[in-house]
Every structure is written in structure tokens, then in C-alpha cells.
VOKOLRO-646195 format. One record per atom (N, C-alpha, C): x, y, z; residue in three letters; atom name. Coordinates in pm, whole numbers. Each point is the difference from the previous one (the first is absolute). Layout:
// residues N
@X X	Y Y	Z Z	resn ALA	name CA
...
//
This chain:
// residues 124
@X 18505	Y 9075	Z 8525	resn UNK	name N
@X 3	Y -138	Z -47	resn UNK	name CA
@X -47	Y -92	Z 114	resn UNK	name C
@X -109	Y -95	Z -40	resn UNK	name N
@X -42	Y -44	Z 136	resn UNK	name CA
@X 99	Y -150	Z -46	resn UNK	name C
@X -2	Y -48	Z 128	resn UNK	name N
@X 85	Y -126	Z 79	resn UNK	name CA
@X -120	Y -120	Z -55	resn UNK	name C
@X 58	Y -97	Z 20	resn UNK	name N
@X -39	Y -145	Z -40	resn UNK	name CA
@X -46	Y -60	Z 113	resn UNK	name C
@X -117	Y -6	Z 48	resn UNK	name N
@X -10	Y -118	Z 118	resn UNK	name CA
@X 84	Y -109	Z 17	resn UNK	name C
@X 71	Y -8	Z 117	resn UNK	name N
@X 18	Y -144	Z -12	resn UNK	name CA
@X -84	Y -114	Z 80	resn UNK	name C
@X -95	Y -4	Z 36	resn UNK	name N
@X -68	Y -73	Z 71	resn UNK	name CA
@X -138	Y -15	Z -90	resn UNK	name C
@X -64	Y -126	Z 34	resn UNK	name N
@X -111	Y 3	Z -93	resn UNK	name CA
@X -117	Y -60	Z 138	resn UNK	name C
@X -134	Y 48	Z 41	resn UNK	name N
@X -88	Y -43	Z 68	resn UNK	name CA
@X -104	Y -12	Z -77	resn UNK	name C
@X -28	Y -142	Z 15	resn UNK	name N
@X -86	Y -57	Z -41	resn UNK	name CA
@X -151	Y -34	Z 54	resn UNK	name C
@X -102	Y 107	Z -22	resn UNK	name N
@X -138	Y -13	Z 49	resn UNK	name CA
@X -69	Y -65	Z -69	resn UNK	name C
@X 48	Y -94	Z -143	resn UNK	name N
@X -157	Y -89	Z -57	resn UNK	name CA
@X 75	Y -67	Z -53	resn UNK	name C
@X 25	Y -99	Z 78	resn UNK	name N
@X 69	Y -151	Z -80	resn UNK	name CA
@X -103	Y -81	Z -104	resn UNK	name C
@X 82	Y -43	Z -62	resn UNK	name N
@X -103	Y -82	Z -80	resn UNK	name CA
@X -80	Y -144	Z 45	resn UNK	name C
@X -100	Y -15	Z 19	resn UNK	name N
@X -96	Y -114	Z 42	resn UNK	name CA
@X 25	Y -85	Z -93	resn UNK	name C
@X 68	Y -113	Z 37	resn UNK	name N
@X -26	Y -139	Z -86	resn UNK	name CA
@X -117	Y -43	Z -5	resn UNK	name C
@X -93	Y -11	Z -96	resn UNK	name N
@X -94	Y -78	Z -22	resn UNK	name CA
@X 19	Y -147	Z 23	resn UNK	name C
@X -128	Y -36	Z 110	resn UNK	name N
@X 30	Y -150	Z 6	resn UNK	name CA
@X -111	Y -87	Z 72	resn UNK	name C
@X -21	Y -114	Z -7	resn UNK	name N
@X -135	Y -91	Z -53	resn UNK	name CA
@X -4	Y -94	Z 121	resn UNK	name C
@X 54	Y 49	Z 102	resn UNK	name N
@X 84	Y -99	Z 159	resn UNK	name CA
@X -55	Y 60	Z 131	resn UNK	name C
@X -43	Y 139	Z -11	resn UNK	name N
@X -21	Y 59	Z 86	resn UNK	name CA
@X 121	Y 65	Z 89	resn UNK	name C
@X 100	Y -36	Z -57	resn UNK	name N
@X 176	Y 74	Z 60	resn UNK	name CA
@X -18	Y 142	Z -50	resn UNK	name C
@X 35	Y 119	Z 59	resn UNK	name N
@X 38	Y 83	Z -34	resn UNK	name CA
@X 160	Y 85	Z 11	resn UNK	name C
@X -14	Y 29	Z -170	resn UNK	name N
@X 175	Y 8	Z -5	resn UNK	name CA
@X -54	Y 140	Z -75	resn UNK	name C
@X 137	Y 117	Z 118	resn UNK	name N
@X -9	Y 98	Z -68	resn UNK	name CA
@X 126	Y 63	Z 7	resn UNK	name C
@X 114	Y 14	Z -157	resn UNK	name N
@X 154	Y -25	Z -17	resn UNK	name CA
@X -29	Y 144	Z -19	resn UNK	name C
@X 112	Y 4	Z 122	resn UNK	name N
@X 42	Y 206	Z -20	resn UNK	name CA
@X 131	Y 8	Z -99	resn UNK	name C
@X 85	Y -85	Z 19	resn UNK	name N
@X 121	Y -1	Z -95	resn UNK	name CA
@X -2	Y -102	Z -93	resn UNK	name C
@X 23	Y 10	Z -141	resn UNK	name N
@X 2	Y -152	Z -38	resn UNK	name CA
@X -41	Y 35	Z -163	resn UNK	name C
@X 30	Y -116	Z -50	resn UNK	name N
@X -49	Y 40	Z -156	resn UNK	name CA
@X -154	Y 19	Z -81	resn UNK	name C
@X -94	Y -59	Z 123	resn UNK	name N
@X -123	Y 53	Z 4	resn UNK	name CA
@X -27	Y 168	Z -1	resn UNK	name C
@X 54	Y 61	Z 132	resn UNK	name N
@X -19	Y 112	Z 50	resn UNK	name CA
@X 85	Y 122	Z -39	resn UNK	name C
@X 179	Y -57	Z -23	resn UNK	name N
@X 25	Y 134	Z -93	resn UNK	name CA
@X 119	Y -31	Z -67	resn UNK	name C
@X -27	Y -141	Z -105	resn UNK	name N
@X 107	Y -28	Z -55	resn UNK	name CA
@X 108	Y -78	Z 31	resn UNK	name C
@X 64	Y -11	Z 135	resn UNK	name N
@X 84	Y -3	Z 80	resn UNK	name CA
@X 2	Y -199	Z -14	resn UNK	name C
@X 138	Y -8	Z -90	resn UNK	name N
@X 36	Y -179	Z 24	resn UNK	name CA
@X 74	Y -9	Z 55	resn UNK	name C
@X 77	Y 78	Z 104	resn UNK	name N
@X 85	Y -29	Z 102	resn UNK	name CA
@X -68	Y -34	Z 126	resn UNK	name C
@X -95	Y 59	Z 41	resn UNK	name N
@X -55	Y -61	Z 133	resn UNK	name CA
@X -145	Y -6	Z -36	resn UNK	name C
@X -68	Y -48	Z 86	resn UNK	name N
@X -123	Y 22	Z 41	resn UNK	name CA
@X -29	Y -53	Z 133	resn UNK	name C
@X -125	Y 124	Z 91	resn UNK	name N
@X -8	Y -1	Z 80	resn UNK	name CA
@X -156	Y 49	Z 10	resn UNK	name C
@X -34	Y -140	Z 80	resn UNK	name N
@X -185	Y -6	Z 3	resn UNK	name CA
@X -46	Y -37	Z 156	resn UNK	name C
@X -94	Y 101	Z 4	resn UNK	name N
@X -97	Y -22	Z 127	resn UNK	name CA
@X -110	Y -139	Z -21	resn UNK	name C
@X -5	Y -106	Z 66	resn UNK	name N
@X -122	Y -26	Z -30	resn UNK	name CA
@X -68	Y -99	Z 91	resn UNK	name C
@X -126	Y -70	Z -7	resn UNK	name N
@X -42	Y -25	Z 126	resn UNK	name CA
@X -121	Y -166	Z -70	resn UNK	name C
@X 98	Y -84	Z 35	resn UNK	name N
@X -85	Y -129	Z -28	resn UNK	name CA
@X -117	Y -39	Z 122	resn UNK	name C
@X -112	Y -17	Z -92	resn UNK	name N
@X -112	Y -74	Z 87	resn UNK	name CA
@X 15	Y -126	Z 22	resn UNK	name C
@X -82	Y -20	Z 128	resn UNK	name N
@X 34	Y -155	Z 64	resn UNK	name CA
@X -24	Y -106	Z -158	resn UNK	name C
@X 28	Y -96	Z 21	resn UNK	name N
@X -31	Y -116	Z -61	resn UNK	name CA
@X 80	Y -17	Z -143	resn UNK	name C
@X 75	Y 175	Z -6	resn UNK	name N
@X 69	Y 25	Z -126	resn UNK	name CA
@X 124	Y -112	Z -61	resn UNK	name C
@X -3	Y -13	Z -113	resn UNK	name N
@X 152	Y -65	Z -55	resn UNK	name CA
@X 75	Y 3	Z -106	resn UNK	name C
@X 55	Y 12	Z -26	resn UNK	name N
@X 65	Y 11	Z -176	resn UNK	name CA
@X 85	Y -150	Z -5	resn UNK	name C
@X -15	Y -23	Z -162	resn UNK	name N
@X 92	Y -123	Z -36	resn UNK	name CA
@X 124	Y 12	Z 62	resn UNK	name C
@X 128	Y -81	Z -23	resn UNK	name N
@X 115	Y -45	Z -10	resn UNK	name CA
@X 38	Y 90	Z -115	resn UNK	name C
@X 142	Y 53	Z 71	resn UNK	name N
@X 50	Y 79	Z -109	resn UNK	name CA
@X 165	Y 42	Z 15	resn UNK	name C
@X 67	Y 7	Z -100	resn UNK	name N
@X 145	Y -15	Z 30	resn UNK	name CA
@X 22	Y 118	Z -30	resn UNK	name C
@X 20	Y 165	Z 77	resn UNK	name N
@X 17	Y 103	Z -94	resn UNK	name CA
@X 157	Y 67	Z -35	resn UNK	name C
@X 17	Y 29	Z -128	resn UNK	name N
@X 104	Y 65	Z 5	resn UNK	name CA
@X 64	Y 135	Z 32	resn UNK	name C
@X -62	Y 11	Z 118	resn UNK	name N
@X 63	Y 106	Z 98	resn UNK	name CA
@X -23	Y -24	Z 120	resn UNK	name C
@X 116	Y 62	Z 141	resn UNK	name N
@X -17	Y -36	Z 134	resn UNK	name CA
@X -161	Y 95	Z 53	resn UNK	name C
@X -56	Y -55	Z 62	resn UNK	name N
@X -103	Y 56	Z 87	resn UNK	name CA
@X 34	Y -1	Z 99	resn UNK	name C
@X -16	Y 149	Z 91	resn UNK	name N
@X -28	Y 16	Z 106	resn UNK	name CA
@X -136	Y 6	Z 89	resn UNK	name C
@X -20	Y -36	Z 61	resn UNK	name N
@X -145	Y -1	Z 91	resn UNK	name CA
@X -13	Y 16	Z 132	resn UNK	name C
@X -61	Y 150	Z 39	resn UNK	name N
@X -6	Y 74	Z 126	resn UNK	name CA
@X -144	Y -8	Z 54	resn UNK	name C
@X -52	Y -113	Z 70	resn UNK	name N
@X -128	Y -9	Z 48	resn UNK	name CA
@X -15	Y 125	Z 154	resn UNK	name C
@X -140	Y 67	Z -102	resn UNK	name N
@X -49	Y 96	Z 116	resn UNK	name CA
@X -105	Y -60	Z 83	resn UNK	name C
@X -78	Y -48	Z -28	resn UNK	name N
@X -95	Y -82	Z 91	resn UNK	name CA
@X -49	Y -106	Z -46	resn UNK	name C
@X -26	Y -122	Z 69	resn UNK	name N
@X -50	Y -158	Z -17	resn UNK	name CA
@X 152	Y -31	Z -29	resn UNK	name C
@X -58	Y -106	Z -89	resn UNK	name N
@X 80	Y -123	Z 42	resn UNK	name CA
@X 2	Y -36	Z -200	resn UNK	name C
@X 121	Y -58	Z -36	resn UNK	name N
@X 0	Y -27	Z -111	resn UNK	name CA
@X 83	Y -119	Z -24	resn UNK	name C
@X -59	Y -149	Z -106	resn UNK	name N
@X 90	Y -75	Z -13	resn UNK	name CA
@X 62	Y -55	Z -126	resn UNK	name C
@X 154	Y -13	Z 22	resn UNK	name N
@X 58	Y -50	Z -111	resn UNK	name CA
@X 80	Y -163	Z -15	resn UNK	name C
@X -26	Y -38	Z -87	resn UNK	name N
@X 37	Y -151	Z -38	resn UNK	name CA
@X 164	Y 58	Z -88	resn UNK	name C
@X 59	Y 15	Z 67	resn UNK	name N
@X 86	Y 7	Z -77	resn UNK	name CA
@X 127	Y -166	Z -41	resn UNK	name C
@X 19	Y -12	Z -111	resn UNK	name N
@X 72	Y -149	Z -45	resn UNK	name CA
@X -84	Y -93	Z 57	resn UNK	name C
@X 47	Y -64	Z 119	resn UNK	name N
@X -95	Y -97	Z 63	resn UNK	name CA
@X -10	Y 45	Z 124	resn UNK	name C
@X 20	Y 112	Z 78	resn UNK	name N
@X -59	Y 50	Z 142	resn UNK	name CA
@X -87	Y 94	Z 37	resn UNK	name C
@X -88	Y 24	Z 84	resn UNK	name N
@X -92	Y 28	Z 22	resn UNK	name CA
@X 21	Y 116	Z 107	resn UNK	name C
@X -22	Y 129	Z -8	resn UNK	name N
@X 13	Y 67	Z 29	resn UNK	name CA
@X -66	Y 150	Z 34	resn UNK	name C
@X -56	Y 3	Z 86	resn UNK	name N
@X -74	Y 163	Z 79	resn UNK	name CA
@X 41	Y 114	Z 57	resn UNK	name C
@X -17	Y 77	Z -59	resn UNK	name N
@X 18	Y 139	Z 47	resn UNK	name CA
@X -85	Y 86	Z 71	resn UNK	name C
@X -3	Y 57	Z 98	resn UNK	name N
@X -101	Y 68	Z 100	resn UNK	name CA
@X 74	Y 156	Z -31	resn UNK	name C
@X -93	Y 84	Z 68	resn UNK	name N
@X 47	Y 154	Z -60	resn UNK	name CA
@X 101	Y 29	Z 129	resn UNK	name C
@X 75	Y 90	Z -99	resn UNK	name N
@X 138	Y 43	Z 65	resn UNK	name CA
@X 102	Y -30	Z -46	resn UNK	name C
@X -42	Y -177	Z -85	resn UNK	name N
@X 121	Y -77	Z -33	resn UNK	name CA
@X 20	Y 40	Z -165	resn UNK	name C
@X 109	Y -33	Z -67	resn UNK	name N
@X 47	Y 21	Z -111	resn UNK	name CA
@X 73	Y -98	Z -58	resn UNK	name C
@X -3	Y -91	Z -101	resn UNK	name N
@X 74	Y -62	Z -98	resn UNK	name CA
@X 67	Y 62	Z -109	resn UNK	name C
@X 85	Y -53	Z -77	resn UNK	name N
@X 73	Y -17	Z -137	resn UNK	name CA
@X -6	Y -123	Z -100	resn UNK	name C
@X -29	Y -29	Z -80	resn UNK	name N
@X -31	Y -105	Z -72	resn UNK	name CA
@X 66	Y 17	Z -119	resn UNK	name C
@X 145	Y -83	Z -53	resn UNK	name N
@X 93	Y 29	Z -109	resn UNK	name CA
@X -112	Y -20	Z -116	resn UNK	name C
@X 84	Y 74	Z -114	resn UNK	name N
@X -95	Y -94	Z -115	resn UNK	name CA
@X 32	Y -87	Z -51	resn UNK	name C
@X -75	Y -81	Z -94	resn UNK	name N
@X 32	Y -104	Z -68	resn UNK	name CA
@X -52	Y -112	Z 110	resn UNK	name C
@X -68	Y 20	Z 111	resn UNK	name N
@X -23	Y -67	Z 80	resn UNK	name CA
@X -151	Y -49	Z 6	resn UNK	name C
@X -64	Y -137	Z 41	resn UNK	name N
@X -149	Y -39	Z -55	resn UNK	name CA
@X -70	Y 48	Z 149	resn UNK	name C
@X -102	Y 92	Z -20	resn UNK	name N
@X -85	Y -16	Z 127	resn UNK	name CA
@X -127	Y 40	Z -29	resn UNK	name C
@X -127	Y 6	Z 132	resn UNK	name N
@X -69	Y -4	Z -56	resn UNK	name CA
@X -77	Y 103	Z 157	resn UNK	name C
@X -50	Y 108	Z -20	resn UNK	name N
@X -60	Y 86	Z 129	resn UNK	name CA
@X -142	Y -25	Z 22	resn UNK	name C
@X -60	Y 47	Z 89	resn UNK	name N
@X -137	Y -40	Z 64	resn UNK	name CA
@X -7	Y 70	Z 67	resn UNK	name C
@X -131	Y 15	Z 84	resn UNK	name N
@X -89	Y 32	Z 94	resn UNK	name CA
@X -106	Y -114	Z 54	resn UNK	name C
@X 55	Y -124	Z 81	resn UNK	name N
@X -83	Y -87	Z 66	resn UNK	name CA
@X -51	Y 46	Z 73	resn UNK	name C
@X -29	Y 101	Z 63	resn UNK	name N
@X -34	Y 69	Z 144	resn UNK	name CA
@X -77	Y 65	Z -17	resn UNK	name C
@X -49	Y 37	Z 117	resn UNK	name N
@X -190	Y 62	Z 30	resn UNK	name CA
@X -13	Y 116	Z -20	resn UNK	name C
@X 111	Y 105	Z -21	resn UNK	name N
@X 15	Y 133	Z -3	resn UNK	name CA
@X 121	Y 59	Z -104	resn UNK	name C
@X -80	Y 78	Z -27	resn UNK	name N
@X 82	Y 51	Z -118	resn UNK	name CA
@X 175	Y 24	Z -15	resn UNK	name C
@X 80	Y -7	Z -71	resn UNK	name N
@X 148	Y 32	Z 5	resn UNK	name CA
@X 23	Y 94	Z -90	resn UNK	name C
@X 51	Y 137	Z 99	resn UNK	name N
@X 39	Y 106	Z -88	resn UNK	name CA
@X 135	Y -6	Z 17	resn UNK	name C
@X 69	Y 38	Z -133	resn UNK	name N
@X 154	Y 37	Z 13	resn UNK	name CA
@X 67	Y 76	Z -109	resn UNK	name C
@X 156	Y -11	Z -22	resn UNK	name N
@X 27	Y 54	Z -108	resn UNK	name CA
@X 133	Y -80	Z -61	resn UNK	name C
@X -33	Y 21	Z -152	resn UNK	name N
@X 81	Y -88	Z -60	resn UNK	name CA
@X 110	Y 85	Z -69	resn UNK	name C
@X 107	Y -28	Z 16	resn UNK	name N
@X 137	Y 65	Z -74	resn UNK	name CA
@X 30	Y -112	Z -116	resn UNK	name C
@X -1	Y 10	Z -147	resn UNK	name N
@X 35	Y -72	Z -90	resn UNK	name CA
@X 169	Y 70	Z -48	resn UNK	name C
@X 79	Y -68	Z -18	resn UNK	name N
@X 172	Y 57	Z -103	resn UNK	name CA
@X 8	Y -143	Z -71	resn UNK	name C
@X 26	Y 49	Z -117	resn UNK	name N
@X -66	Y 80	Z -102	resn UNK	name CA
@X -166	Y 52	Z 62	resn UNK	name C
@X -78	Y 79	Z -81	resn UNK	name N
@X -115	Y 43	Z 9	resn UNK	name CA
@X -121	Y -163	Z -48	resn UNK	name C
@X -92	Y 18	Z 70	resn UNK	name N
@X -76	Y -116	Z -3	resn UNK	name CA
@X -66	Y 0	Z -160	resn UNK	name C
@X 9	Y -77	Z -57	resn UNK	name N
@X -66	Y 11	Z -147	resn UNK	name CA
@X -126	Y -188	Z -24	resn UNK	name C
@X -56	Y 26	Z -59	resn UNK	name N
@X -108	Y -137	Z 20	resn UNK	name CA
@X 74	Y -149	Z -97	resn UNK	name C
@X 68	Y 77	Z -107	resn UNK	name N
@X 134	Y -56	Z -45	resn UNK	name CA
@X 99	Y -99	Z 45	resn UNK	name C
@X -3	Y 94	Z 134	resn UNK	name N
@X 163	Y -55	Z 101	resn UNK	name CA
@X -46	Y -81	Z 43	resn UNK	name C
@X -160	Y 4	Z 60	resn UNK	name N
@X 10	Y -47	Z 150	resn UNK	name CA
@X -45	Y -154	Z -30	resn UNK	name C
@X -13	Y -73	Z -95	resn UNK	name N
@X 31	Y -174	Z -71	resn UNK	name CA
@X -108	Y -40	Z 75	resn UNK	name C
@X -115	Y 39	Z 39	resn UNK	name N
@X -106	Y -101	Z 67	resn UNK	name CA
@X -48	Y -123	Z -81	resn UNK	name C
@X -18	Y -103	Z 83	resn UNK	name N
@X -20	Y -122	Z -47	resn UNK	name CA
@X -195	Y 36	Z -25	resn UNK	name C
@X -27	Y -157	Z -57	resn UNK	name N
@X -148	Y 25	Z -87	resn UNK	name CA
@X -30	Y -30	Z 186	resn UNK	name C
@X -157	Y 44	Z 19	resn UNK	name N
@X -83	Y -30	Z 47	resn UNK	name CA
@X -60	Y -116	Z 70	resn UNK	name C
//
């Protein structure tokens, strides 16, 4: 009788398609294998990058591996350089970027799992 893995390694996350030039590629998550308890994505914004204002309903975590990444969170203004790490509750309005000359790679921890649903971005 064979045994049940308990570990799962993940070699082909799923690529978010996307129209920004960001690349997001979610190894855990409801994209990649179902999973609405977490999600957890590699990904790497190009300079000049930005997304709307958005209030999501789940905490994000954010582990910058290299550059520099910025967040407007409520009304403060705020940068992260690699090494460093935030938490961002949900239900909370912010809004991320890449003002800077060089790319920002990092990784994002969503609880709940990140869904396009949750994450309440404002229009454009």
C-alpha cells in the first residue's frame, strides 16, 4: 500500500496573464491549485509600474527580493527596499507601485487566498 505524500513541490505555477508588463507567477493560490486559504506569488514589477487603489479583503504579506517597491497605504507613503517585509490588514485602502528605475522583485503572501473579487480595486 503506498503512503500519501505529504508535501506538494511546485515546478509550474500558474502565469497571470497581464497587460502592465508585471509578472505574476502564483505557486499556491486559487489560480494554481485551487487553494482559498492562501496564496503565494513570485513576482517582479517593472519600473514605472502601478495598479489602482484598492481595499482587499484579505491581509497581504510582502517580502521584497530586489529593488525597491512603493505603497500609499490610507494616507502614508511608504518604501520598501529588499530584505524588508510588510503586513497590510484587510479591509484596508492602498495602492502599490514601482516609481523607480529598476525593477522590484518579491513575494506576495495573500490569507484568505488572493481572488480578483476580493481585492476591491478602484476604476482607473
Amino acid at each position: 500500500m503506498s503512503k500519501k505524500k505529504k508535501y506538494t513541490i511546485q515546478n509550474s505555477p500558474f502565469i497571470v496573464p497581464t497587460d502592465d508588463g508585471k509578472i505574476i507567477k502564483e505557486h499556491f493560490g486559487k489560480a494554481s491549485d485551487g487553494n482559498s486559504e492562501i496564496s503565494i506569488a513570485h513576482m517582479v514589477a517593472p519600473p514605472g509600474w502601478s495598479e489602482p487603489f484598492q481595499t482587499p479583503e484579505f491581509d497581504e504579506y510582502t517580502f521584497i527580493l530586489k529593488g525597491k517597491k512603493q505603497f500609499i497605504i490610507e494616507d502614508e507613503t511608504i518604501t520598501l527596499e529588499a530584505g524588508q517585509s510588510i503586513k497590510v490588514e484587510k479591509n484596508t485602502r492602498l495602492q502599490y507601485s514601482n516609481p523607480f528605475d529598476e525593477p522590484c522583485e518579491y513575494i506576495a503572501i495573500c490569507l484568505p487566498a488572493f481572488s480578483i473579487e476580493a481585492v476591491n480595486r478602484e476604476n482607473e
